[in-house]
N, C-alpha and C positions, 0 to 999 in steps of 0.2 A: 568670826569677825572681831577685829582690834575693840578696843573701846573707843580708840579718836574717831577709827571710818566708822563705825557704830554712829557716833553722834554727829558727823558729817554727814551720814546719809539724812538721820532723820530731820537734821537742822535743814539739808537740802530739800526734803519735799516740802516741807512748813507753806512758804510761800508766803500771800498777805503781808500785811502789815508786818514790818520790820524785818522779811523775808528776801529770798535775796531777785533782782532784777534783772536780767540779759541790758536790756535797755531804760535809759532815764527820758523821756521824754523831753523834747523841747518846750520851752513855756516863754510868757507872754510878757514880763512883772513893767510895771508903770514906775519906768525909769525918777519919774521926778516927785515919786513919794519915798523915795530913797533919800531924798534931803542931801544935806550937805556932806560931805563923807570923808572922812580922813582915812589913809592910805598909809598905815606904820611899817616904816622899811628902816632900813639900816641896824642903828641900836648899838650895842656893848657888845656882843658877844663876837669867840672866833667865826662865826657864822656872818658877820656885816655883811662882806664882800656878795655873796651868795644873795642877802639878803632884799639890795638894793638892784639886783637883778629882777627878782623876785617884785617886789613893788615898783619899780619902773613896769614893767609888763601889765601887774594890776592895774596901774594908774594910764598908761593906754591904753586898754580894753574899756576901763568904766569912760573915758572919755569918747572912745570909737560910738559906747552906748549912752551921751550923751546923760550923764551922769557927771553930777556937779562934785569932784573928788581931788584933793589937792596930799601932797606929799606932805609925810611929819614922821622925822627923825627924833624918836627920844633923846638920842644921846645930844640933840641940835638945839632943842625944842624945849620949852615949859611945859611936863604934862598936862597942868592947869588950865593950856590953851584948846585944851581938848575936851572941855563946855560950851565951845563953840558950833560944835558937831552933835549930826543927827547920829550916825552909826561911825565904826570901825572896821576897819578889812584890815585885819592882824596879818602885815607879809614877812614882819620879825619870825628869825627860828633861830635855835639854843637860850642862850641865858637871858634874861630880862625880855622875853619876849615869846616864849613859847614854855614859860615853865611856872606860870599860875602869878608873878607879879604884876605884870602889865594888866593881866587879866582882872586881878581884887581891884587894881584901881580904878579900871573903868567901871567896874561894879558898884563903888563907891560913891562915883561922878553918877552915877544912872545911865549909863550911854552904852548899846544895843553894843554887841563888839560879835567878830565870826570867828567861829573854832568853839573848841571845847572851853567849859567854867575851870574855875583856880582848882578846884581837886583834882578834875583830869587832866586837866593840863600839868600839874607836877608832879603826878604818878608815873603819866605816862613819859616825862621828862626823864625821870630815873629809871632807869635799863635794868636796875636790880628790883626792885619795888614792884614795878611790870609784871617780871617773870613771879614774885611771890602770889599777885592776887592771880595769875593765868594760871599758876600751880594750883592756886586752892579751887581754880573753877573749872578745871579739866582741859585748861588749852595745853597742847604740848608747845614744850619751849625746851631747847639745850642744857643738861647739866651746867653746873655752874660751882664757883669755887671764890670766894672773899681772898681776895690780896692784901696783903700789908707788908711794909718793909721789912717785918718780923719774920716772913712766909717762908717755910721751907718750901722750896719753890720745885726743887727735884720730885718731891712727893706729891705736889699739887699736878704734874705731868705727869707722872705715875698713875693717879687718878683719874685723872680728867681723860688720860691717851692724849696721844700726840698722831697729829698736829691738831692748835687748839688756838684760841682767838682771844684777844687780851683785848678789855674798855675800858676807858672811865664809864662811870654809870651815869655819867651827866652829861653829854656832850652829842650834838651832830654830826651830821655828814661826814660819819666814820673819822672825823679826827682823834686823832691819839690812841687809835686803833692799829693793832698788830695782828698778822697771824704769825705763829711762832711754831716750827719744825722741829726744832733742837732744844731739850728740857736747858740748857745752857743758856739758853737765849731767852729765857723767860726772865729772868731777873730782869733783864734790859727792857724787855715788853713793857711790864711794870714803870718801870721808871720813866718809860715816855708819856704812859696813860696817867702818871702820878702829877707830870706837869699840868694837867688838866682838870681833873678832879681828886680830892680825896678817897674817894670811894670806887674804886678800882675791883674787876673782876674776871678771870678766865672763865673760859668759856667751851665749852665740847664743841668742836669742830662738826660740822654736817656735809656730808658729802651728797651731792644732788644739783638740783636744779634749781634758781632763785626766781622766787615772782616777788609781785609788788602787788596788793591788794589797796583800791582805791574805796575812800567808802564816801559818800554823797546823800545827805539828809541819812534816810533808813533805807539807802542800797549800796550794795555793792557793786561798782562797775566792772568791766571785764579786767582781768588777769591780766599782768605783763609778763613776759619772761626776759631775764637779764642775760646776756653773757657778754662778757670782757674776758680777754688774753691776759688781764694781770691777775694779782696772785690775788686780790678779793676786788669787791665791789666799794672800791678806796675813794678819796675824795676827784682823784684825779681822773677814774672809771667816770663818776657822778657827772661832773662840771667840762671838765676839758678835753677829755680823749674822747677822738672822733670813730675809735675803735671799738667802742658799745655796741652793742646789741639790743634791740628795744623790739621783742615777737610780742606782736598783738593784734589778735587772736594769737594767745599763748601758745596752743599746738596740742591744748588737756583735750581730753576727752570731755564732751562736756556734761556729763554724768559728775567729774569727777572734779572739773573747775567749781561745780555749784556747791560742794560737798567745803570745798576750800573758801571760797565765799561767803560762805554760811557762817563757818568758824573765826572768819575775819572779822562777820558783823558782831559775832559772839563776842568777841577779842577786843572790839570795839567797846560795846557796851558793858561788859563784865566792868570797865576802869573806869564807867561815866562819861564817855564820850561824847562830842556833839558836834551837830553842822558838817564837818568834813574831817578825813584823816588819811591816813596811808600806814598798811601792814606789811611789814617785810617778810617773808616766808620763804624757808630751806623746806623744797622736798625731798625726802630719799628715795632709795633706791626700790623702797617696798612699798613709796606711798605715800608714808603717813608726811604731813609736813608737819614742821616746827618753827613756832612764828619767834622771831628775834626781837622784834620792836615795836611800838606806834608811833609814830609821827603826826601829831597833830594839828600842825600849822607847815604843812609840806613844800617843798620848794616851785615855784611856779613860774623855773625858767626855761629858755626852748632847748635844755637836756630832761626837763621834768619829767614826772611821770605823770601826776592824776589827771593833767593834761590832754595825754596821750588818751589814757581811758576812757576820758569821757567823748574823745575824738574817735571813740570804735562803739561808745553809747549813742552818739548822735548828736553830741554838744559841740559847738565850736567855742574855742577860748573866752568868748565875751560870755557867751549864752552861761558857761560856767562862772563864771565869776560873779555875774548876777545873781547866779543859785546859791553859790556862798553868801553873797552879799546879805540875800532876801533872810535866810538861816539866822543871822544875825540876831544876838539876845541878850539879855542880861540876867544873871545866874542860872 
């Protein structure tokens, strides 16, 4: 037995406390001790457009759950105005919003905020960083190669094999993301992912099957499985093509889902994770998965995923968003 199913199995039988859950239970929480709530959508990053999707949805559900919650765009907004509020439901993702800024400052103000704190939130922001602490803690994650405009870029495919997957290490909803076929094409990869962040890096190709692992307080919700006709799971697979695929109940055995689960919460927690997230995971052909990301402030529009998951847990969209809500914290 591997060393990754090794600890998949045993993470799988664990159970209890921070163990993984089939289902989250519906619950009850007393909407108007919730207080007054701000709803952060929009923001700075390439991610706005997504994001104000995102937080319009939120800001219907807490109203559906009569919850006293109003819209507040940083990029619009005086942070300052946000000592007015009892809590935050973080629906910002990428830059200034899901990468530990927004995060210190409500830290600073005192005011409860949902998602993970400023360390995990800009660990998990960086895609390189990620995979360092996942390496030193036994998650598998895809080979990997540092770009720079200096890179002999032919060698870097030579190593890596082709075909191979080019990021910035800082960015969402697979923007400025390439897969690249031809070692010739990788220069070019580069220079698209360069527009976007400094810190750019290939990445080994995985061939398999893609889930989505939700995670919710200390569980794990059921597994998605992805499939799109395009050449990855691109912004446009995400948001706008009606051509996705969203299996759930994933189709795993489920010996074999709770193994991957397991490794998600692990995946989770190894970076300091909190409240709620999303893991992205490539299985192969023999197995073992290899987790590519976390997301910790996920998109929560009707292409979503964690959504979806807690809709095969037993949650409906409000009952969720309450549970993020209630998670809510400061440091």
């Amino acid at each position: 037995m591997s060393r990754v199913k090794k600890v998949m199995a045993e993470e799988s039988g664990r159970g209890g406390a921070g163990g993984v859950h089939a289902q989250v239970l519906p619950f009850a929480p007393k909407e108007a001790s919730l207080g007054r709530v701000a709803v952060l959508l929009g923001g700075r990053s390439a991610e706005r457009e997504v994001s104000l999707k995102s937080g319009g949805a939120v800001m219907a559900a807490l109203h559906a759950s009569g919850v006293d919650a109003h819209a507040f765009d940083p990029s619009q907004c005086d942070l300052m105005d946000l000592k007015g509020y009892d809590r935050v439901f973080i629906a910002l993702h990428g830059r200034y919003g899901e990468d530990g800024t927004i995060q210190g400052m409500l830290e600073l103000m005192g005011i409860p905020y949902t998602g993970s704190g400023v360390m995990a939130s800009a660990l998990a922001m960086d895609k390189w960083r990620t995979k360092l602490v996942w390496q030193a803690a036994g998650i598998p994650t895809p080979r990997y190669l540092i770009l720079t405009a200096h890179s002999n870029f032919e060698q870097a495919a030579a190593e890596l094999g082709l075909p191979l997957m080019v990021k910035p290490a800082n960015e969402g909803s697979s923007i400025g993301m390439s897969k690249v076929t031809r070692a010739e094409d990788l220069q070019g990869a580069y220079e698209l992912a360069a527009k976007h962040d400094r810190l750019v890096f290939a990445e080994q190709f995985i061939t398999g099957d893609e889930y989505t692992a939700a995670i919710l307080g200390d569980s794990a919700l059921p597994l998605i499985r992805l499939e799109t006709p395009r050449v990855f799971y691109d912004y446009e697979a995400k948001y706008l093509a009606d051509s996705t695929r969203y299996l759930c109940p994933s189709g795993l055995p489920p010996e074999r889902e709770r193994g991957i689960q397991a490794l998600a919460l692990r995946a989770f927690e190894v970076l300091g994770c909190q409240g709620w997230g999303r893991a992205d995971v490539i299985v192969d052909e023999t197995g073992t998965p290899y987790f590519l990301e976390l997301n910790t402030s996920p998109g929560m529009t009707d292409h979503s995923l964690v959504p979806m998951a807690a809709r095969q847990a037993g949650l409906s969209f409000e009952q969720l968003v309450l549970r993020i809500l209630e998670l809510a914290h400061v440091g």
